[in-house]
N, CA, C and O atoms as a Maestro MAE file, in Angstrom:
{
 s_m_m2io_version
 :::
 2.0.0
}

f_m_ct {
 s_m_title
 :::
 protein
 m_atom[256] {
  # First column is atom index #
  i_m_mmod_type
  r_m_x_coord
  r_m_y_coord
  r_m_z_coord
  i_m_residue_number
  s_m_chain_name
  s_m_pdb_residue_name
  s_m_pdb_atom_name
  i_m_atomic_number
  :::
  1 25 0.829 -1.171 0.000 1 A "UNK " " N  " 7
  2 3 0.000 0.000 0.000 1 A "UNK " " CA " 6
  3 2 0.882 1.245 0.000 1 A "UNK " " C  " 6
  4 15 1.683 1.565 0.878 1 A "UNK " " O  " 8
  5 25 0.667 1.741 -0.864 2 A "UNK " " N  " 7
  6 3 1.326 3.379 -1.262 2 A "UNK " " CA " 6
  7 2 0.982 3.958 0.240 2 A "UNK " " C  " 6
  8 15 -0.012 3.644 0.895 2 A "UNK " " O  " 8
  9 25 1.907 4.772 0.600 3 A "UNK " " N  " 7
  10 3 1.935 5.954 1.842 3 A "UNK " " CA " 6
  11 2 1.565 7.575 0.677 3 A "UNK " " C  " 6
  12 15 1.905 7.789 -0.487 3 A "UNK " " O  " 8
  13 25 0.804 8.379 1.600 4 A "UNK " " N  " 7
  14 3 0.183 9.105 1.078 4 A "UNK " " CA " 6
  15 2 0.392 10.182 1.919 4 A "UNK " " C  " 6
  16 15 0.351 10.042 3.142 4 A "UNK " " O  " 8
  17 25 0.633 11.349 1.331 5 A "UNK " " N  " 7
  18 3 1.098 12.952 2.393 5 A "UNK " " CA " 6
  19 2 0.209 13.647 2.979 5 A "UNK " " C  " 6
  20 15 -0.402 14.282 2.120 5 A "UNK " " O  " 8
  21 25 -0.231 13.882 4.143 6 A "UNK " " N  " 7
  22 3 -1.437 14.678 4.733 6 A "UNK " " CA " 6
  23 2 -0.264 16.136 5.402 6 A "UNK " " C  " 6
  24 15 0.861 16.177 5.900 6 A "UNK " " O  " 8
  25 25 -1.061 16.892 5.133 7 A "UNK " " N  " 7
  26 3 -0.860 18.296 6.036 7 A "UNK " " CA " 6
  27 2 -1.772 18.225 6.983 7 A "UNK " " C  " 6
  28 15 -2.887 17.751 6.768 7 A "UNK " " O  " 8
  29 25 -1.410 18.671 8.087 8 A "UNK " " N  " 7
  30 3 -2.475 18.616 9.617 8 A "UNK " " CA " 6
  31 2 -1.848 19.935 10.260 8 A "UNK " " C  " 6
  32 15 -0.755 20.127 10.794 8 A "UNK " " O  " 8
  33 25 -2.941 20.782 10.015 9 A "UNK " " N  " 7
  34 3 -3.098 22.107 10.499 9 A "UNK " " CA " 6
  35 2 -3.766 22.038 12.365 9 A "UNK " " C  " 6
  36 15 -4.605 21.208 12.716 9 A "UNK " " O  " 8
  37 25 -3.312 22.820 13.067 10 A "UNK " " N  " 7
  38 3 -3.821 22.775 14.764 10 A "UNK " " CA " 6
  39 2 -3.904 24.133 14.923 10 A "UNK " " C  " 6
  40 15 -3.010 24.914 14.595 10 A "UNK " " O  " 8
  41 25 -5.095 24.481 15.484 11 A "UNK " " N  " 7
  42 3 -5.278 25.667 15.656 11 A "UNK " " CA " 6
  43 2 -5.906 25.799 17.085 11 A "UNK " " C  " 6
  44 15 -7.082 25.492 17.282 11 A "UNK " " O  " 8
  45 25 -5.061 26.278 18.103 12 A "UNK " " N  " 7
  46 3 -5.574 26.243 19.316 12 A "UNK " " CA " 6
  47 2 -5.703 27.374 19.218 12 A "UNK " " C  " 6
  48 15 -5.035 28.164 18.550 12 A "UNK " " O  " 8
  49 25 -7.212 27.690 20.353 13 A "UNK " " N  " 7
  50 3 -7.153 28.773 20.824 13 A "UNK " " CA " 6
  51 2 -7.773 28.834 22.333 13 A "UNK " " C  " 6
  52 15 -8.357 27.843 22.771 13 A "UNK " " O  " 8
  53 25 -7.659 29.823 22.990 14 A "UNK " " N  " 7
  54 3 -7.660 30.071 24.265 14 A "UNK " " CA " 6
  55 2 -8.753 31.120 24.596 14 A "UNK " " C  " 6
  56 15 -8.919 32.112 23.886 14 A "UNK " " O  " 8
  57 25 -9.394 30.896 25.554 15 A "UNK " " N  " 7
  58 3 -10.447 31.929 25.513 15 A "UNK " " CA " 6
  59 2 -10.701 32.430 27.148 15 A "UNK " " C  " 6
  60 15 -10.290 31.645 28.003 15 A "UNK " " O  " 8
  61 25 -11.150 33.295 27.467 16 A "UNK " " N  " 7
  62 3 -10.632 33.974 28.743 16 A "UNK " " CA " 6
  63 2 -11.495 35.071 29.188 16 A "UNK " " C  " 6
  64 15 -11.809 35.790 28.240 16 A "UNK " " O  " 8
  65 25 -11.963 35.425 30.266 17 A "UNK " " N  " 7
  66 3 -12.953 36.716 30.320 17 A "UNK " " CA " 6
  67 2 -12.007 37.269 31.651 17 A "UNK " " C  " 6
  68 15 -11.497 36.566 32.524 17 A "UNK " " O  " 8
  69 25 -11.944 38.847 31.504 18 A "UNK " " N  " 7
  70 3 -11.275 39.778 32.549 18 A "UNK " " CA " 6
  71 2 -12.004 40.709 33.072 18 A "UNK " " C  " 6
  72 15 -12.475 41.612 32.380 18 A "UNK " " O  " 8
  73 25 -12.116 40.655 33.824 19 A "UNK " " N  " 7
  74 3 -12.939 41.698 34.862 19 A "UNK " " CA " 6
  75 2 -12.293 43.416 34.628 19 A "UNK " " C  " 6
  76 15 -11.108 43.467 34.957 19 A "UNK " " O  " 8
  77 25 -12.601 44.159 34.357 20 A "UNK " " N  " 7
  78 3 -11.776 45.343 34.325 20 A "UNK " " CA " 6
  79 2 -12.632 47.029 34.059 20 A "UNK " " C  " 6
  80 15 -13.353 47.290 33.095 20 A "UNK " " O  " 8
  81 25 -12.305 47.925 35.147 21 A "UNK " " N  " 7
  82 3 -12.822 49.140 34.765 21 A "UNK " " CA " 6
  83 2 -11.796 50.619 34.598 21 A "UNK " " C  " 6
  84 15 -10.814 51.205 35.054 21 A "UNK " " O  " 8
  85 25 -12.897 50.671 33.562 22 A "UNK " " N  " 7
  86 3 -12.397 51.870 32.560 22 A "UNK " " CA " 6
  87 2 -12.997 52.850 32.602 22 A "UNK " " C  " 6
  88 15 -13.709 52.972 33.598 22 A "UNK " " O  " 8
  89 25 -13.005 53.728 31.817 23 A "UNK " " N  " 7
  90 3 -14.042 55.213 31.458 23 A "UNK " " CA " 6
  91 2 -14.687 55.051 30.196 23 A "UNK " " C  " 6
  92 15 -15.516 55.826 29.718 23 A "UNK " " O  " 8
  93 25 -14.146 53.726 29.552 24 A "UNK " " N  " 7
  94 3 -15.003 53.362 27.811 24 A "UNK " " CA " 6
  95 2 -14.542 51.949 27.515 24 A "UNK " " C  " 6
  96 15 -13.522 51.424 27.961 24 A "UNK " " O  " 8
  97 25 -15.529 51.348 26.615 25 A "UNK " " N  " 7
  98 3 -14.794 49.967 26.612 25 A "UNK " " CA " 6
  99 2 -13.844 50.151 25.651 25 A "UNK " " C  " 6
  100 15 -13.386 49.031 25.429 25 A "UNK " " O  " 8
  101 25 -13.221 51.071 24.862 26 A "UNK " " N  " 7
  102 3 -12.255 50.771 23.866 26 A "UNK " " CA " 6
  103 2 -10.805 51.139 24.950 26 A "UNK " " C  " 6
  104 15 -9.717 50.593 24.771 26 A "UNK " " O  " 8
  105 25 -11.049 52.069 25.968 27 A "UNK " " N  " 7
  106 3 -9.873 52.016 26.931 27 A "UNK " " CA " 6
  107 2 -9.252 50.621 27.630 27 A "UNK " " C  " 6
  108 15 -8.155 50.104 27.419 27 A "UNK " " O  " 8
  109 25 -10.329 50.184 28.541 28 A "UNK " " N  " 7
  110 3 -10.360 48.982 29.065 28 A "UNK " " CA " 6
  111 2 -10.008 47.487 27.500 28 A "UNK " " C  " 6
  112 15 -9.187 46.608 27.764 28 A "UNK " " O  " 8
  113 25 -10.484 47.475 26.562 29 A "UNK " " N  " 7
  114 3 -9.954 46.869 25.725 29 A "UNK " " CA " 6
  115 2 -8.820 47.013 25.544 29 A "UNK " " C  " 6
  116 15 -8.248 45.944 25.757 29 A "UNK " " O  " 8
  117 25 -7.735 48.259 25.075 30 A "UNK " " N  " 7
  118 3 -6.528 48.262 25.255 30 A "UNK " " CA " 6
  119 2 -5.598 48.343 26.357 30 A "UNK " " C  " 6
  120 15 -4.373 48.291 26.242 30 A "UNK " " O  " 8
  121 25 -6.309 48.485 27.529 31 A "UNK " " N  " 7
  122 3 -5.597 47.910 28.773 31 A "UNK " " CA " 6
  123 2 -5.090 46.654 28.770 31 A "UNK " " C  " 6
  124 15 -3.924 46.291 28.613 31 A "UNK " " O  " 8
  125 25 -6.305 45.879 29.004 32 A "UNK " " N  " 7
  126 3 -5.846 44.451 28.599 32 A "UNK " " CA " 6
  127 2 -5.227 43.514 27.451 32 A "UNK " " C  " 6
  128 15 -4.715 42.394 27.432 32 A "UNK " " O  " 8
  129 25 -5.592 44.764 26.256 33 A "UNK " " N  " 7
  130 3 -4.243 43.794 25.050 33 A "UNK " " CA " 6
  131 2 -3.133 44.160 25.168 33 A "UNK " " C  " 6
  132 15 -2.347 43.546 24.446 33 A "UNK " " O  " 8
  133 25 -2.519 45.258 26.060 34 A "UNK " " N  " 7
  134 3 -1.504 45.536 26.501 34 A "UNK " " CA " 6
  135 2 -0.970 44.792 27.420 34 A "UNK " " C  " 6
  136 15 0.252 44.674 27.336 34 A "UNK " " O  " 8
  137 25 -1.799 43.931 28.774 35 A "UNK " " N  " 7
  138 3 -1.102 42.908 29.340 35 A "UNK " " CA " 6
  139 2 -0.738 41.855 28.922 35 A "UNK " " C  " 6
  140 15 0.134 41.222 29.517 35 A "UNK " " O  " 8
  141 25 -1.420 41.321 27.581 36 A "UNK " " N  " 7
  142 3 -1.604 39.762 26.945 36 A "UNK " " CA " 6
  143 2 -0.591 40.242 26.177 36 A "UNK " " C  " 6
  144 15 0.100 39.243 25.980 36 A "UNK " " O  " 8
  145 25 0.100 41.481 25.428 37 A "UNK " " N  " 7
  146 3 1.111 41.992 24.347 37 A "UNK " " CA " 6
  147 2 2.424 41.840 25.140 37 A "UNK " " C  " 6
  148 15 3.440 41.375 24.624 37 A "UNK " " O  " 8
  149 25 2.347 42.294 26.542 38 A "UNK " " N  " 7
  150 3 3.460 42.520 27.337 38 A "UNK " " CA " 6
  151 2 4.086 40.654 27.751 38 A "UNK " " C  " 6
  152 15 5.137 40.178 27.322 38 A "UNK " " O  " 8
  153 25 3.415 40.170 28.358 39 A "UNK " " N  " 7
  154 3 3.400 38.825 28.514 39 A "UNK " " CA " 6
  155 2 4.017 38.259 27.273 39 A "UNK " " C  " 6
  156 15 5.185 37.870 27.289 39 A "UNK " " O  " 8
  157 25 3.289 38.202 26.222 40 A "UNK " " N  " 7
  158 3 3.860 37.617 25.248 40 A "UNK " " CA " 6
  159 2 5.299 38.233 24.790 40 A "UNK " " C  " 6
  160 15 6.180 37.582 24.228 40 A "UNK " " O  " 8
  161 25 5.362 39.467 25.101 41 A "UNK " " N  " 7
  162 3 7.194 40.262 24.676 41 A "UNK " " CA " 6
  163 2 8.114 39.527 25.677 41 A "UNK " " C  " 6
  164 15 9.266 39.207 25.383 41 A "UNK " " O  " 8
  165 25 7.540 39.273 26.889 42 A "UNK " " N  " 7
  166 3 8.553 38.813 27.850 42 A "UNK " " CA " 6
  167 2 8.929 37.057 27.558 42 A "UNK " " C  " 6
  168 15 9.831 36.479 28.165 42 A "UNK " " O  " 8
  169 25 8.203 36.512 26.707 43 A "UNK " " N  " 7
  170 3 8.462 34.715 26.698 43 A "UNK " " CA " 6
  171 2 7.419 34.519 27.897 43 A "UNK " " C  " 6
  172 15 7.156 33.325 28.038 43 A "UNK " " O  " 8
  173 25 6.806 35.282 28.723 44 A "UNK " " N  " 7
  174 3 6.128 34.364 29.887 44 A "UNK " " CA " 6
  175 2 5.083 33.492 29.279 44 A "UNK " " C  " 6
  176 15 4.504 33.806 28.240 44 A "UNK " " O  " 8
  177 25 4.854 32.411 29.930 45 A "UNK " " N  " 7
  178 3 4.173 31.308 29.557 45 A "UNK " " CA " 6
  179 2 2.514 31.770 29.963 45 A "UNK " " C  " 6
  180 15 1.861 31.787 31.007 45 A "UNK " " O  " 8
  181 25 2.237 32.142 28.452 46 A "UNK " " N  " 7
  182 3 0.664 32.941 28.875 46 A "UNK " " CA " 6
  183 2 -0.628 31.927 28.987 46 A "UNK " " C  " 6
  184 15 -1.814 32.251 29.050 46 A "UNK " " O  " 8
  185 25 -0.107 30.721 28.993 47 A "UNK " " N  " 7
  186 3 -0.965 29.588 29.424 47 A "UNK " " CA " 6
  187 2 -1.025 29.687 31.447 47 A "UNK " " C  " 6
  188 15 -1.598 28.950 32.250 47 A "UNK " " O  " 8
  189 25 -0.729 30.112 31.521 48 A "UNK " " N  " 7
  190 3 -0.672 30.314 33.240 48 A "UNK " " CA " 6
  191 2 -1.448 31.638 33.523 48 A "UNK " " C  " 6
  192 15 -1.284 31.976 34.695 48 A "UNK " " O  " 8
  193 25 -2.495 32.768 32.591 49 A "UNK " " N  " 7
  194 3 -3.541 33.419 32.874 49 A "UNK " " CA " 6
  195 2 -4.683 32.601 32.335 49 A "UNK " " C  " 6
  196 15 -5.755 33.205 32.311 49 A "UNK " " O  " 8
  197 25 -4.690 31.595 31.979 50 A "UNK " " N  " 7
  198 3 -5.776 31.003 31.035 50 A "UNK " " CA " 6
  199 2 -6.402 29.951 32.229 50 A "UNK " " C  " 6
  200 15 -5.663 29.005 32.502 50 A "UNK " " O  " 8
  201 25 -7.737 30.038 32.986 51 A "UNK " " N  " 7
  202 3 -8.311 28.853 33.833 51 A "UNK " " CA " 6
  203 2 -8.964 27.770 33.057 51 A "UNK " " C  " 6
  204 15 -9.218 26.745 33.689 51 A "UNK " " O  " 8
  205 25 -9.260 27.810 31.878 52 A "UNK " " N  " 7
  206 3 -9.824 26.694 30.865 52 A "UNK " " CA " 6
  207 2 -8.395 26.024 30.258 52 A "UNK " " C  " 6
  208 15 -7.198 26.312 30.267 52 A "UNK " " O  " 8
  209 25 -9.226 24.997 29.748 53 A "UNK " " N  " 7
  210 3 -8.013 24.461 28.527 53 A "UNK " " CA " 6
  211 2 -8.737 25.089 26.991 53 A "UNK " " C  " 6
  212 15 -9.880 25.370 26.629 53 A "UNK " " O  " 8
  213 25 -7.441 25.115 26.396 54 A "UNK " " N  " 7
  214 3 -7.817 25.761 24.970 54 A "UNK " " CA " 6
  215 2 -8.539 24.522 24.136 54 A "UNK " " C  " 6
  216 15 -8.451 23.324 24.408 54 A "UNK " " O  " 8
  217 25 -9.341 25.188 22.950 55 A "UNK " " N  " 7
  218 3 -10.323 24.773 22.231 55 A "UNK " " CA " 6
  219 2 -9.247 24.321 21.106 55 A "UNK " " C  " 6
  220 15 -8.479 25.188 20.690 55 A "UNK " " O  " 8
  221 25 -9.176 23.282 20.704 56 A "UNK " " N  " 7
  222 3 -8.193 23.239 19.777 56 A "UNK " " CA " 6
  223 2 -9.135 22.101 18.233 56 A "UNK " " C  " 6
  224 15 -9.689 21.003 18.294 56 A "UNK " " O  " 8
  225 25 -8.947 22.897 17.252 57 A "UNK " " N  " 7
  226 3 -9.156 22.161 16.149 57 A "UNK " " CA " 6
  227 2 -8.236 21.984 15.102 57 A "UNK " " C  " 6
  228 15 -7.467 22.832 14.650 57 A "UNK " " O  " 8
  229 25 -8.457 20.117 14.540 58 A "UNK " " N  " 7
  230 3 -7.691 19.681 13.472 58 A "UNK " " CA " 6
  231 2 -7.979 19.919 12.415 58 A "UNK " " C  " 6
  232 15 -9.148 20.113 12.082 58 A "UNK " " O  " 8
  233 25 -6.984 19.965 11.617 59 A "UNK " " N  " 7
  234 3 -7.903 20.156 9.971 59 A "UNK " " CA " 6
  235 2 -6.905 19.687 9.184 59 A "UNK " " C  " 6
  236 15 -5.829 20.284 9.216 59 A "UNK " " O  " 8
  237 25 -7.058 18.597 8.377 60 A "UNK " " N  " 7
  238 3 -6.226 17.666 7.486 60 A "UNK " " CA " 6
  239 2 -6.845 17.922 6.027 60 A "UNK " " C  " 6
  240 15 -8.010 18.159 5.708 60 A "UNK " " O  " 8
  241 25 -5.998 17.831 5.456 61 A "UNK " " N  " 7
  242 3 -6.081 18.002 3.773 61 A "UNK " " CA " 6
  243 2 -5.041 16.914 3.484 61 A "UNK " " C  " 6
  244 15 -4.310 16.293 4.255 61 A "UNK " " O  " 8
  245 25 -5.191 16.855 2.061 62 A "UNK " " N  " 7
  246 3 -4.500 16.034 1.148 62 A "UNK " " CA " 6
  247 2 -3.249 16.447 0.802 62 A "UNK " " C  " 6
  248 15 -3.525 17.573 0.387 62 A "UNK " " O  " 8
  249 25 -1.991 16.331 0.668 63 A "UNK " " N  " 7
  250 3 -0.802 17.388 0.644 63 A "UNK " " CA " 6
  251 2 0.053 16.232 -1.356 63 A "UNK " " C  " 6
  252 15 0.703 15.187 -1.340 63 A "UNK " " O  " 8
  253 25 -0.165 16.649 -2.001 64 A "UNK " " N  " 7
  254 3 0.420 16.126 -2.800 64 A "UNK " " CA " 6
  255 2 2.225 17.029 -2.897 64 A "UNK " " C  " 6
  256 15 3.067 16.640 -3.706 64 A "UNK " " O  " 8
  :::
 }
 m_bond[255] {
  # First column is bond index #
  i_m_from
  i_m_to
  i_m_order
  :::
  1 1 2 1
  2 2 3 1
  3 3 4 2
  4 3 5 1
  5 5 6 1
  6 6 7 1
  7 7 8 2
  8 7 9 1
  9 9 10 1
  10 10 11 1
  11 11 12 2
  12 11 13 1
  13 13 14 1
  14 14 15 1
  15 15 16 2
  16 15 17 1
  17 17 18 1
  18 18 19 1
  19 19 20 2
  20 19 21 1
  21 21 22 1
  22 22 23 1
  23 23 24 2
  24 23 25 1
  25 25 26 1
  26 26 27 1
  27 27 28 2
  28 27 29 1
  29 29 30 1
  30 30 31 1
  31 31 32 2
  32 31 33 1
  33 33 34 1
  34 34 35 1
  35 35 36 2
  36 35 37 1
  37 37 38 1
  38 38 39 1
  39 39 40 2
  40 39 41 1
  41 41 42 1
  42 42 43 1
  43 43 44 2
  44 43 45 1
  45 45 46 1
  46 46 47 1
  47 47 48 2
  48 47 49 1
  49 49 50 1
  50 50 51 1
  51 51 52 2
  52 51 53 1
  53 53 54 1
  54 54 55 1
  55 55 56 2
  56 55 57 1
  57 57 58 1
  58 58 59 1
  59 59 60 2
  60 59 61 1
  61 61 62 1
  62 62 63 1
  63 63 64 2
  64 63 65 1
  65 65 66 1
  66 66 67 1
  67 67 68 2
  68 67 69 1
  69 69 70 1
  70 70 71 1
  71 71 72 2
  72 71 73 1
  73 73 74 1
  74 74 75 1
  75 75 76 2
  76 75 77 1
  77 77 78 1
  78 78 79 1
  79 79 80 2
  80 79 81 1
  81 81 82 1
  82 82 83 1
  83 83 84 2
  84 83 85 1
  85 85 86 1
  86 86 87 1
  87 87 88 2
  88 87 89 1
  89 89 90 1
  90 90 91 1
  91 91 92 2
  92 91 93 1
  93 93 94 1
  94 94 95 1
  95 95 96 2
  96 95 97 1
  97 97 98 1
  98 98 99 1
  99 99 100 2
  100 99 101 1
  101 101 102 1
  102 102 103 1
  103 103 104 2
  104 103 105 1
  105 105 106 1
  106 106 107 1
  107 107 108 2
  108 107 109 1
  109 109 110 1
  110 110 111 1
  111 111 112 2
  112 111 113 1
  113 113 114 1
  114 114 115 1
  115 115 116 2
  116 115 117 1
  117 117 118 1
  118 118 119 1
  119 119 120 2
  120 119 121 1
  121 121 122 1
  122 122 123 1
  123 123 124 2
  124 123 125 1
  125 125 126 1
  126 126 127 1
  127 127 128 2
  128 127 129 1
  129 129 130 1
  130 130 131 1
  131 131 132 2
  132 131 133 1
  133 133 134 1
  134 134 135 1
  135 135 136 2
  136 135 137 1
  137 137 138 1
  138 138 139 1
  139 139 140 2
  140 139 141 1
  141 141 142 1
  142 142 143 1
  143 143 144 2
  144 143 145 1
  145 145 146 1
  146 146 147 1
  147 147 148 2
  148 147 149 1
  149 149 150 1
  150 150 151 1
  151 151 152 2
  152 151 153 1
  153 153 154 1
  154 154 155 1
  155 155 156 2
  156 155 157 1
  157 157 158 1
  158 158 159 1
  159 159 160 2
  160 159 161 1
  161 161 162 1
  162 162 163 1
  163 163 164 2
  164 163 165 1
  165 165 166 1
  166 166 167 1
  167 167 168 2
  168 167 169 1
  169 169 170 1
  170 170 171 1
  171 171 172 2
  172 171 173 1
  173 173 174 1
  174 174 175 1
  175 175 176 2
  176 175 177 1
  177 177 178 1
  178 178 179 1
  179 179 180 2
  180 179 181 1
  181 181 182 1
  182 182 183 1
  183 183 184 2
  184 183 185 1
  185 185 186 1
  186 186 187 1
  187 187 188 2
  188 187 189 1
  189 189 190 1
  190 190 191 1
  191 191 192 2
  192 191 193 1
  193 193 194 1
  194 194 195 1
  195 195 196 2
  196 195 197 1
  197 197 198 1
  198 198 199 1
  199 199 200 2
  200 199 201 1
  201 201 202 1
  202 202 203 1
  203 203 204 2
  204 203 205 1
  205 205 206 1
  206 206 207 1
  207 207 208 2
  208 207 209 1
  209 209 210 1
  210 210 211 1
  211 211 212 2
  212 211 213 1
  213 213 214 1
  214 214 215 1
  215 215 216 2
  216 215 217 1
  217 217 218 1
  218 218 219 1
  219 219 220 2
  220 219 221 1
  221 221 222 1
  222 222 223 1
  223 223 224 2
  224 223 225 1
  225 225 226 1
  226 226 227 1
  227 227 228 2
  228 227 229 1
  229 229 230 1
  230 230 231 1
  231 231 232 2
  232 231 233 1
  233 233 234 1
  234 234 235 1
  235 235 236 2
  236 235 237 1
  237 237 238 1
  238 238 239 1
  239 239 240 2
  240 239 241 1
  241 241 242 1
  242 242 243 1
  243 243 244 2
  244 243 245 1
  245 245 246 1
  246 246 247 1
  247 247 248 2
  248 247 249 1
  249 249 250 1
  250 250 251 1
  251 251 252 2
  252 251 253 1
  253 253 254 1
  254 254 255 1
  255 255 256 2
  :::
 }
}
């Protein structure tokens, strides 16, 4: 039987709700993409603000 090439794409994602007050939600929105931006500049392991496990989907195709 012939072996045959698959590509297998993973796409996790992480999902998260933050408590936070502002004077508008577009302030408070960039508050917090500023902590998740900062985290991620430093290497910290941003799986350690996350209390769920991430949603993760496969997706395979045919790879000739």
């Amino acid at each position: 039987m012939k072996r045959k090439k698959y590509k297998v794409t993973v796409k996790v994602t992480y999902v998260t709700t933050m408590d936070h007050e502002q004077t508008s939600m577009e302030k408070a929105k960039n508050d917090v993409k500023r902590v998740i931006e900062n985290y991620l500049k430093d290497g910290t392991d941003i799986r350690n603000i996350f209390d769920k496990p991430p949603h993760t989907i496969y997706k395979v195709e045919k790879y000739d």
